[in-house]
PLY file of the C-alpha trace (Angstrom):
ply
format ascii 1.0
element vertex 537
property float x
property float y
property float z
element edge 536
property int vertex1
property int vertex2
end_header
2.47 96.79 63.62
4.25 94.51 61.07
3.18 93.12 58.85
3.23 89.37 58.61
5.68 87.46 57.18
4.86 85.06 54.10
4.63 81.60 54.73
6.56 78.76 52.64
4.61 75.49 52.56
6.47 72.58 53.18
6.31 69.04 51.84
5.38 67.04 54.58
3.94 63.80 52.43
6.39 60.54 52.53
4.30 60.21 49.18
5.47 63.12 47.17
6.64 62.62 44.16
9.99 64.29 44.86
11.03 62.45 48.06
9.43 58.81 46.05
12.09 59.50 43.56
15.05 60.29 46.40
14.10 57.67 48.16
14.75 54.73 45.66
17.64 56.59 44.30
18.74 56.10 48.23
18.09 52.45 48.27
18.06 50.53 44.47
20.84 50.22 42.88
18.80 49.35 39.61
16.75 52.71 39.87
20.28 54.62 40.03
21.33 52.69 36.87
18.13 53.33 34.95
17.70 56.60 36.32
21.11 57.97 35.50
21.35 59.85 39.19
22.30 59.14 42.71
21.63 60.95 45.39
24.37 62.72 47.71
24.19 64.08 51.66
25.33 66.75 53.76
26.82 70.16 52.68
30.66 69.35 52.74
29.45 66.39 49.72
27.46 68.98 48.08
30.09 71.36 48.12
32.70 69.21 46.71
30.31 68.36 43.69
29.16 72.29 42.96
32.95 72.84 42.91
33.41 69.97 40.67
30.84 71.75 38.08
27.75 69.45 39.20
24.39 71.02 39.35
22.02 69.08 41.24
19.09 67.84 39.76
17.33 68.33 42.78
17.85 69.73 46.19
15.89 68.85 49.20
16.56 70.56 52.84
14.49 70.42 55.88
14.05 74.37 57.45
16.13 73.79 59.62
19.08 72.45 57.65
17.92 75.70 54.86
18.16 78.35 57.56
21.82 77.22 58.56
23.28 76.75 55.03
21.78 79.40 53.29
25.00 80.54 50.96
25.27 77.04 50.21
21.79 76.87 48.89
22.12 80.54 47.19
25.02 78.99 45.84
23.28 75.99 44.29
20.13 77.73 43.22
22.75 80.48 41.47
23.99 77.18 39.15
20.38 76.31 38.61
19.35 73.73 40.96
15.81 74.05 42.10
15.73 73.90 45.92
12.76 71.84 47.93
11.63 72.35 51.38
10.85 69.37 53.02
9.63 67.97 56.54
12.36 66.64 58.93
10.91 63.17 59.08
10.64 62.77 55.44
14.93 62.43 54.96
15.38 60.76 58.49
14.46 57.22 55.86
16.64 59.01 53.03
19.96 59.88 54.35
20.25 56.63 56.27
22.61 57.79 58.72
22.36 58.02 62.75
22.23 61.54 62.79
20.46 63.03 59.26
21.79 66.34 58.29
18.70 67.38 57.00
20.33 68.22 53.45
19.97 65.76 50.39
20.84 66.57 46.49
20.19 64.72 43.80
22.80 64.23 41.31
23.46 63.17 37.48
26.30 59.78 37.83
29.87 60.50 37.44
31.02 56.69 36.82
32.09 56.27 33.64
32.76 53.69 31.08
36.01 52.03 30.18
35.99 54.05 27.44
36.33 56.67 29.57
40.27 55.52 30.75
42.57 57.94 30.68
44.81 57.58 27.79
48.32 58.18 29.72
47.94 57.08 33.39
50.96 56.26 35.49
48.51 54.88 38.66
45.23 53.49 38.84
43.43 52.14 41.07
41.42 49.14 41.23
38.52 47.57 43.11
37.95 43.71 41.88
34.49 42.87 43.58
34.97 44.72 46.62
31.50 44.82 48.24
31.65 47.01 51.53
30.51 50.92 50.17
32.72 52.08 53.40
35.96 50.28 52.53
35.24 51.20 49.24
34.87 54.67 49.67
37.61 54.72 51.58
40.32 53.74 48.77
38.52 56.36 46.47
39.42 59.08 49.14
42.91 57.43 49.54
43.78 57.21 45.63
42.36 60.74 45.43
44.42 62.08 47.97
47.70 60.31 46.67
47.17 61.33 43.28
45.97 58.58 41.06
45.05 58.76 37.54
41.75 56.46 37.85
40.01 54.41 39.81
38.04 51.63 38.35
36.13 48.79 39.81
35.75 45.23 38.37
32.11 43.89 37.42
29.90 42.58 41.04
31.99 45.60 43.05
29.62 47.48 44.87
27.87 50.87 43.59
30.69 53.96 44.14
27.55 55.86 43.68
25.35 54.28 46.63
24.80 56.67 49.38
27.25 54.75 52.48
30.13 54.88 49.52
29.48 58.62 48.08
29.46 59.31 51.96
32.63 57.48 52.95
34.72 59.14 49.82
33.94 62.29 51.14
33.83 64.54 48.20
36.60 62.34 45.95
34.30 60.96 43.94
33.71 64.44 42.04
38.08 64.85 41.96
39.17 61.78 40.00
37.60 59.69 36.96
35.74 56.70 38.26
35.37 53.52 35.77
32.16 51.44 36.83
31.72 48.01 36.49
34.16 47.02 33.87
34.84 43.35 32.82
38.38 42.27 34.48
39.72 41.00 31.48
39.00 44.47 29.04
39.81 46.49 31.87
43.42 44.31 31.90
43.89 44.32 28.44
43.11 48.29 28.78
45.47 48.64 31.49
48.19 46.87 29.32
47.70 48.78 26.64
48.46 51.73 28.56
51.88 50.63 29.53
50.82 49.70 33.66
51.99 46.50 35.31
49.41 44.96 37.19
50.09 44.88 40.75
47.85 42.59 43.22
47.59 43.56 46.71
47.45 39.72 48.41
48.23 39.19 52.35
49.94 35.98 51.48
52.55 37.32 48.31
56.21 35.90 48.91
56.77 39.63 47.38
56.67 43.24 49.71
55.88 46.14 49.44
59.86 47.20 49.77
60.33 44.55 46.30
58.16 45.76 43.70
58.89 48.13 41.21
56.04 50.65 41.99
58.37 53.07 40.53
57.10 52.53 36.91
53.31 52.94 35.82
51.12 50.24 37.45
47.54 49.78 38.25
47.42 48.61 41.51
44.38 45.34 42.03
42.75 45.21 45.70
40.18 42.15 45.89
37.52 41.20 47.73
37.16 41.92 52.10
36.74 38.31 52.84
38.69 35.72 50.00
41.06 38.65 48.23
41.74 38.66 44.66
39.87 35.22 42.73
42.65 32.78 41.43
41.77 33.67 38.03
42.47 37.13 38.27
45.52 36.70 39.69
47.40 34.46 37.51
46.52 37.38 34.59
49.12 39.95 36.91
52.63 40.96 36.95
53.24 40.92 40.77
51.07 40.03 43.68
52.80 41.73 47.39
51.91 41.85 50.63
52.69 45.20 53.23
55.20 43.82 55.64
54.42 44.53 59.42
55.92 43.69 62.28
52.91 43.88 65.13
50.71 40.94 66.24
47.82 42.44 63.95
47.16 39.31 61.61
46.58 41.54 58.36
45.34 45.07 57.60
42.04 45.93 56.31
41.22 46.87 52.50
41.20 50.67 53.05
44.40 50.97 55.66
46.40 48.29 53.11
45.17 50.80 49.87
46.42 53.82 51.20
49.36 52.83 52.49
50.09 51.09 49.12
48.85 53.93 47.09
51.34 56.32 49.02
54.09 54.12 48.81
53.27 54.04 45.15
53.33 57.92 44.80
56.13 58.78 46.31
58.16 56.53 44.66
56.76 57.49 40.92
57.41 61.30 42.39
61.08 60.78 43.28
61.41 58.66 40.17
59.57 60.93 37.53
62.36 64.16 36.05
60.99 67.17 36.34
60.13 68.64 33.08
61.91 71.40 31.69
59.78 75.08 32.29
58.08 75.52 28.54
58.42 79.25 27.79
54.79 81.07 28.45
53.13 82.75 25.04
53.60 86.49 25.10
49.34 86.81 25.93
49.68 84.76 28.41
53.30 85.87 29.58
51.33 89.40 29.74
48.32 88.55 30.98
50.16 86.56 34.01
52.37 89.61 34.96
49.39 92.18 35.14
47.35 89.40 37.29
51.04 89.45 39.92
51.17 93.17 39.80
47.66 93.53 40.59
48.29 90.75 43.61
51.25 92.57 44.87
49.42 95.93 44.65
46.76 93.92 47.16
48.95 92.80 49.24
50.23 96.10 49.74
46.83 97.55 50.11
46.37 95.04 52.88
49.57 95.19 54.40
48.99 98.81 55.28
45.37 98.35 56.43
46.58 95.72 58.92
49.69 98.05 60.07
47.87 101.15 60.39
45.83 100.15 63.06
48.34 97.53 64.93
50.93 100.58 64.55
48.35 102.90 66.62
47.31 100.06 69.16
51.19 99.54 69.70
52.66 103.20 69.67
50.05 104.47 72.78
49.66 101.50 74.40
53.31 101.68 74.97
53.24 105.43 75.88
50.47 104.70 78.33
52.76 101.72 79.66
55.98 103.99 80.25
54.38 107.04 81.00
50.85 106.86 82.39
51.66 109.00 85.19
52.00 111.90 83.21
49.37 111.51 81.40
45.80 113.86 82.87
42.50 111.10 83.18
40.95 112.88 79.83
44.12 112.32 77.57
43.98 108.60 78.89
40.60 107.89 78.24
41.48 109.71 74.72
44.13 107.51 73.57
42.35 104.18 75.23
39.06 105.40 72.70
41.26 105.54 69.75
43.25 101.83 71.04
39.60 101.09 71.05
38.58 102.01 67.72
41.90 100.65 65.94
41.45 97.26 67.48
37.54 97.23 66.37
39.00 98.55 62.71
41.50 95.74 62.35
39.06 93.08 63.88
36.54 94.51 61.02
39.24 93.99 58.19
40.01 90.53 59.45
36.25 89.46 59.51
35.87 90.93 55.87
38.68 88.65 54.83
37.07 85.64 56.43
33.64 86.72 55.52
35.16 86.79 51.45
36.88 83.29 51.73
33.71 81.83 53.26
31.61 83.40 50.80
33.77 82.07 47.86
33.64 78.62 48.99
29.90 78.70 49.63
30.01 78.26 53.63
28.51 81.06 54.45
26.28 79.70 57.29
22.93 82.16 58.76
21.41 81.87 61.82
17.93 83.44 61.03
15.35 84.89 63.13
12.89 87.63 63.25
14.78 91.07 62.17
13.69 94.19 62.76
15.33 96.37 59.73
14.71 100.00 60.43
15.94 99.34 64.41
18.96 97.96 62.14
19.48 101.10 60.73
18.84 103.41 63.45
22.20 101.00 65.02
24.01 101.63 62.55
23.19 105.25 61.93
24.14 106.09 65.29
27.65 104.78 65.36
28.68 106.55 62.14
27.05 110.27 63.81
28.62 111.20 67.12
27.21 114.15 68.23
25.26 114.43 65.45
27.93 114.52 62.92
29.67 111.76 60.91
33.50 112.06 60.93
34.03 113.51 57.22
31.24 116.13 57.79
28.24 113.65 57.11
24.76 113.31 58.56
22.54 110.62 58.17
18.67 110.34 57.80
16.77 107.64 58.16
13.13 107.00 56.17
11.81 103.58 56.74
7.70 103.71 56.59
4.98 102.39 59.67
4.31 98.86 59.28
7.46 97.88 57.30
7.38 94.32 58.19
9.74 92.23 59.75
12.21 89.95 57.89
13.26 86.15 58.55
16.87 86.87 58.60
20.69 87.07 60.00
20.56 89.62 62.27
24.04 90.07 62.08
24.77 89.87 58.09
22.19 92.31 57.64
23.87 95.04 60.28
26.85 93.57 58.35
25.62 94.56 55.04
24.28 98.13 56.24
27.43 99.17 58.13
29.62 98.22 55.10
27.22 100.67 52.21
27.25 103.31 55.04
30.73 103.54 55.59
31.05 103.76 51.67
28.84 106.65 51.73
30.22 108.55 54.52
34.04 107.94 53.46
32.80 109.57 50.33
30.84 112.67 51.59
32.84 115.84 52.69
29.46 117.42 53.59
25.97 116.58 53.39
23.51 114.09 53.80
23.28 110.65 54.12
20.19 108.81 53.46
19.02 105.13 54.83
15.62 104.73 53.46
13.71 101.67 53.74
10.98 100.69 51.15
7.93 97.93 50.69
7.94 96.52 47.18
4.68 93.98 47.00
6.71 90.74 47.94
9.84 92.19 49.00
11.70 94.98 50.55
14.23 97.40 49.43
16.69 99.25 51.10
18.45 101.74 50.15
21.75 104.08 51.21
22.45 107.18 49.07
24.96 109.75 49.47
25.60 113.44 47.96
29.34 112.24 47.18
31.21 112.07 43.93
29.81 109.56 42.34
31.18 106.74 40.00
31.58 106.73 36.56
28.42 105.06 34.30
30.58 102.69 33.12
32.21 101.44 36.72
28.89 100.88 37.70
28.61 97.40 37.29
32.24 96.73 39.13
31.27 98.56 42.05
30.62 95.34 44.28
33.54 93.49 42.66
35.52 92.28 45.13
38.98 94.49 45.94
37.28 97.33 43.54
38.06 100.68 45.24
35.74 103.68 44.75
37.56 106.80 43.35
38.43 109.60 45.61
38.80 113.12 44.34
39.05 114.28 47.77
41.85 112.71 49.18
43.42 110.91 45.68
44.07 107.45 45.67
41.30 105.35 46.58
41.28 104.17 50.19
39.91 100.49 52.16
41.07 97.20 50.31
38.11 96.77 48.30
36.08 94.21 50.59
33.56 95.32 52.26
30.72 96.29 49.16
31.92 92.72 47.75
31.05 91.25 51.15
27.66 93.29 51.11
26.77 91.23 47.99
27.78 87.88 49.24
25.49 88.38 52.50
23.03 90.03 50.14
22.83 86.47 47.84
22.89 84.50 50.63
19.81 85.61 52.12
18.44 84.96 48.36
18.32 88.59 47.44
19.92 91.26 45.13
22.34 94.39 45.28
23.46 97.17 42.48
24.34 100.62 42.50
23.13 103.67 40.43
23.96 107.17 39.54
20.80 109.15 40.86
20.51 112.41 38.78
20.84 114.58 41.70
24.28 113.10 42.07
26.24 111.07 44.16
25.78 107.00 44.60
23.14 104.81 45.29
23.48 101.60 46.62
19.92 99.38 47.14
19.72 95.86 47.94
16.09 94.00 47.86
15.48 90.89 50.00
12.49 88.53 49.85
9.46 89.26 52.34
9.00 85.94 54.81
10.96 83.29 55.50
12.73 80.52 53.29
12.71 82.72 50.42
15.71 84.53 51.56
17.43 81.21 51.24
16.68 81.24 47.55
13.90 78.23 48.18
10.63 77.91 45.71
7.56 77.21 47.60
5.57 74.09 47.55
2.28 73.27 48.18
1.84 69.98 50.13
1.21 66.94 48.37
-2.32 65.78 49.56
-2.75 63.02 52.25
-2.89 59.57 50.86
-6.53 58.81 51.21
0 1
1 2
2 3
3 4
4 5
5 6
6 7
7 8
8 9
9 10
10 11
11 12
12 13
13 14
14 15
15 16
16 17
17 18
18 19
19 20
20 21
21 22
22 23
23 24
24 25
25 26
26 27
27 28
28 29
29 30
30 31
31 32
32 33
33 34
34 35
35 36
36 37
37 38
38 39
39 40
40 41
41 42
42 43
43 44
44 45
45 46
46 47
47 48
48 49
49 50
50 51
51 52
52 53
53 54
54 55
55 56
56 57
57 58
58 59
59 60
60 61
61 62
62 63
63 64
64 65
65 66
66 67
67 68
68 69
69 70
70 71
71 72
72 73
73 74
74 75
75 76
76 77
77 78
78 79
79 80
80 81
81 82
82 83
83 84
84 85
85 86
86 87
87 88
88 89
89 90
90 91
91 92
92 93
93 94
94 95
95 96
96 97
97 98
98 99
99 100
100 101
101 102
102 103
103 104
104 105
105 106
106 107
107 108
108 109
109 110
110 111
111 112
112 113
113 114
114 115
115 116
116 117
117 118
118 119
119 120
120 121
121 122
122 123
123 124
124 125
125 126
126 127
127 128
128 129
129 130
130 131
131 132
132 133
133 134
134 135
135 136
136 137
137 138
138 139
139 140
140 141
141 142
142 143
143 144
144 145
145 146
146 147
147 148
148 149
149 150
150 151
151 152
152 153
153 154
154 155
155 156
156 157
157 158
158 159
159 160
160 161
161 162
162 163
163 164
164 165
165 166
166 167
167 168
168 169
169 170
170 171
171 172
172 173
173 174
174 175
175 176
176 177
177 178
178 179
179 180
180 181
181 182
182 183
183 184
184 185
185 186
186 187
187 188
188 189
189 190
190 191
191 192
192 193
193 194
194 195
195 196
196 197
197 198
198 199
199 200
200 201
201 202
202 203
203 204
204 205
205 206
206 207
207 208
208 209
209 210
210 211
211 212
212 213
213 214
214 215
215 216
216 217
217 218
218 219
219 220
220 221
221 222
222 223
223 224
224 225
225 226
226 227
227 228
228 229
229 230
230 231
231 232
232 233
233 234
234 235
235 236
236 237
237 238
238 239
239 240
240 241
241 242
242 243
243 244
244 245
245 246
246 247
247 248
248 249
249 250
250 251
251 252
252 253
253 254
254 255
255 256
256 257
257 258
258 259
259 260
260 261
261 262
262 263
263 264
264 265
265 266
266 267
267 268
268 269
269 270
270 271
271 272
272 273
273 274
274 275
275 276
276 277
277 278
278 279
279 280
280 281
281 282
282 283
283 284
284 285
285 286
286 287
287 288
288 289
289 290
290 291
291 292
292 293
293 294
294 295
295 296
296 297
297 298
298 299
299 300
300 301
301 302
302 303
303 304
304 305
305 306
306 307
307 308
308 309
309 310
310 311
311 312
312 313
313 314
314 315
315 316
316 317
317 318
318 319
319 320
320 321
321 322
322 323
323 324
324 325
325 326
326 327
327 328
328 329
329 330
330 331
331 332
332 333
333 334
334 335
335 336
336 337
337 338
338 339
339 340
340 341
341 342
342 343
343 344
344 345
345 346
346 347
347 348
348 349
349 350
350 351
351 352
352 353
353 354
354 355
355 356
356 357
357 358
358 359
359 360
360 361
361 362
362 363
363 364
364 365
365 366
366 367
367 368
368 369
369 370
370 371
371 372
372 373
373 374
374 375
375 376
376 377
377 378
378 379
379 380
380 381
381 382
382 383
383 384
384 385
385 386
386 387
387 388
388 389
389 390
390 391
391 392
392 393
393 394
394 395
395 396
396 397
397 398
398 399
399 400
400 401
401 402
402 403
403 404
404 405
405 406
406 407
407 408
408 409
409 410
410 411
411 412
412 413
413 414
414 415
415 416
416 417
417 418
418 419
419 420
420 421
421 422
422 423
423 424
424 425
425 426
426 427
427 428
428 429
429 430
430 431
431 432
432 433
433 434
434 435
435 436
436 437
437 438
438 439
439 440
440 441
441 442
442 443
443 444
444 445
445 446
446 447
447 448
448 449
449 450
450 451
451 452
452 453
453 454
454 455
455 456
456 457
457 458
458 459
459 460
460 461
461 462
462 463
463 464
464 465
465 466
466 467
467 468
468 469
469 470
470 471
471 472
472 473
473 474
474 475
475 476
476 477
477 478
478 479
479 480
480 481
481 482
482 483
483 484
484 485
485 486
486 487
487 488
488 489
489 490
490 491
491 492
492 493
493 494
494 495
495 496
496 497
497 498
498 499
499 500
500 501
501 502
502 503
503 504
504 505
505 506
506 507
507 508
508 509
509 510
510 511
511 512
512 513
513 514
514 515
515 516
516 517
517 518
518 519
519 520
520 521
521 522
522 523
523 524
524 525
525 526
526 527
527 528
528 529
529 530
530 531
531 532
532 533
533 534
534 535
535 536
């Protein structure tokens, strides 16, 4: 019978210190200020800031959202963000959005000072007291994409930080520097300093679009949603135009007028701007670049022929059975369909580990957990490597997993995943002998563990073994064969599920290759447990 699995409390107390301190970073603008955080939602926003080198300060998920984005939570735990459980209804009041997505982080700010203007900008962007978080979002996602320098809002412009703007910039806020709250007439004089015209956006400027020189470094100046840009303000510019249009639309919006500025803008300044004369690379670097493109075009090779191979097999007897299946007896058919079979499975495999890698990298690795049963696992996987009792180098495989090894919370799939890829390692590498899946209970975890009588690795390639596009070495038939994905891909599904993988020389010889995974559930998702905060008496 197996045993049970560990339980992970979960915070279920609106009161909790944790989810008190979310919650007014959600809703005061003051407490973000004082506090020096801000609070961000969903997994695309917390990807874009763990790319941008942010660590959250905290991280709070609800199971549900924990058990689909576990290699984004491995991910953030990896960078040393502690991870919270926390009940559904407790973020519902958070996130403030129709449709919660269960996932909230908690953040240091990324506004800066004025200090903090770049020295040598040839766009920014400004926001002089724009108030809606949406529109202003909005612009930060347009200047982003259009390649500004800055953007910087005036003093009484709303929070960049609050959770409707963080939410509307989708992820720009982390990609450009953002200047909070800076007195108009410093940030002008700033601006000046730096060589940019001023250039007010204004519905009612005798000036278009088509008439200014956007050509030359300006800060563009977008005022407020409802009376524009305040007199003062504008008599302290260069320009003030309007975007010409044609329709029966009285005016466009702040966002849809930005971006259509701020491209404008760009592509002019592109078209404008000479392009700079190549400086020779240093010899290091010169060096360093041409091993890195060898080693690239040595891939590419590598995974040119492993995608051939198999389409070349598929193609050659598909179009013998197509010109001359009448010659062909029923068993030579049902021969050459079996290997069509196994080609198309092959190249489906490589093109899964190549999707499996990217996903990985970019920490959207998503698992759909449920109760696993390991050692059936195994057995699976076992019996599609031994036909008739014999692998297809020579190889046969044992299985020693003990009674009562208990069940895991886990991707059924990744885990077969994971299995398939360290037994195919071991059986491309044994010409004859055994190999060994043996399953093991270690106090709060479980370790698995495939070994084979192979060849080996050298001590000191060890540690590269589940680098990704490393090849294992292979005295037997020379060069080393696969592209180098599938051990790399063992270790991404590994980390996911909150675990560990690494390889040793046993002394009878050979390779060992053991992974250990948490016991229970929301531990494989890297998550600390919690005891719930008492009841509020």
């Amino acid at each position: 019978m197996p045993a049970p699995a560990a339980t992970v409390n979960v915070i279920t107390s609106a009161r909790n210190p944790a989810v008190l301190a979310a919650r007014k970073l959600a809703r005061q603008r003051r407490a973000r200020a004082t506090d020096g955080r801000f609070l961000v939602e969903g997994a695309r926003t917390i990807q874009a800031a763990l790319d941008a080198g942010q660590v959250p300060a905290a991280l709070l998920a609800t199971e549900a959202a924990a058990a689909r984005h576990g290699g984004l939570l491995a991910r953030a735990r990896r960078a040393g963000a502690g991870v919270t459980v926390v009940a559904p209804g407790l973020l519902d009041g958070i996130a403030q959005t129709v449709t919660p997505q269960g996932l909230v982080a908690v953040l240091e700010r990324v506004t800066r000072p004025l200090a903090a203007l770049p020295s040598d900008p040839r766009l920014v962007c400004v926001l002089a007291e724009v108030r809606d978080p949406g529109n202003a979002g909005a612009v930060l996602r347009a200047a982003d994409a259009f390649g500004a320098d800055a953007l910087a809002t005036t003093a009484g412009s709303v929070d960049l930080e609050s959770p409707k703007a963080v939410r509307a910039a989708a992820g720009s806020l982390f990609h450009l520097p953002v200047i909070a709250d800076a007195p108009w007439p410093e940030l002008a004089t700033q601006l000046r300093r730096r060589g940019l015209l001023l250039i007010g956006a204004d519905p009612h400027a005798t000036a278009t679009v088509d008439d200014a020189p956007l050509e030359r470094p300006c800060a563009l100046i977008f005022g407020n949603e409802a009376h524009g840009l305040d007199d003062e303000l504008r008599r302290s510019l260069d320009l003030t135009v309007r975007v010409p249009h044609d329709g029966r639309a009285e005016s466009l919006n702040l966002a849809a007028a930005a971006a259509v500025l701020l491209y404008e803008t760009a592509r002019r300044q592109r078209h404008a701007r000479p392009a700079p004369d190549p400086a020779p690379e240093p010899a290091p670097q010169a060096e360093a670049k041409a091993e890195a493109d060898a080693a690239v075009a040595e891939l590419i090779t590598t995974l040119a022929h492993d995608l051939r191979s198999p389409l070349t097999g598929i193609k050659g007897f598909t179009a013998t059975l197509l010109h001359r299946w009448e010659r062909f007896s029923d068993e030579q058919k049902q021969h050459m369909l079996r290997t069509i079979s196994a080609d198309a499975d092959r190249l489906t495999r490589l093109i899964k580990e190549l999707l499996d890698v990217a996903r990985i990298e970019a920490g959207k690795l998503e698992l759909r957990r449920e109760m696993v049963d390991l050692p059936a696992i195994a057995e699976g996987v076992a019996g599609r490597f031994e036909p008739a009792d014999r692998g297809p180098r020579g190889a046969r495989l044992a299985i020693a997993f003990p009674d009562g090894f208990p069940d895991l919370y886990a991707d059924r799939d990744k885990l077969e995943q994971v299995l398939t890829n360290l037994v195919e390692n071991a059986v491309n590498h044994t010409e004859d002998g055994t190999v060994t899946i043996v399953g093991e209970v270690a106090g709060d975890a479980v370790e698995v563990a495939v070994r084979d009588p192979g060849s080996g690795v050298p001590a000191e390639q060890l540690p590269q073994v589940f680098s990704k596009f490393w090849r294992r070495p292979d005295p037997l038939r020379g060069a080393p064969r696969g592209s180098g994905l599938g051990l790399s891909v063992a270790r991404g599904l590994v980390e996911a599920h909150g675990g560990r993988i690494w390889a040793t020389s046993p002394p009878s010889g050979g390779l060992e290759l053991r992974f250990r995974l948490p016991r229970g559930g929301l531990e494989l998702a890297g998550i600390h447990e919690h005891q719930p905060a008492p009841s509020p008496s």
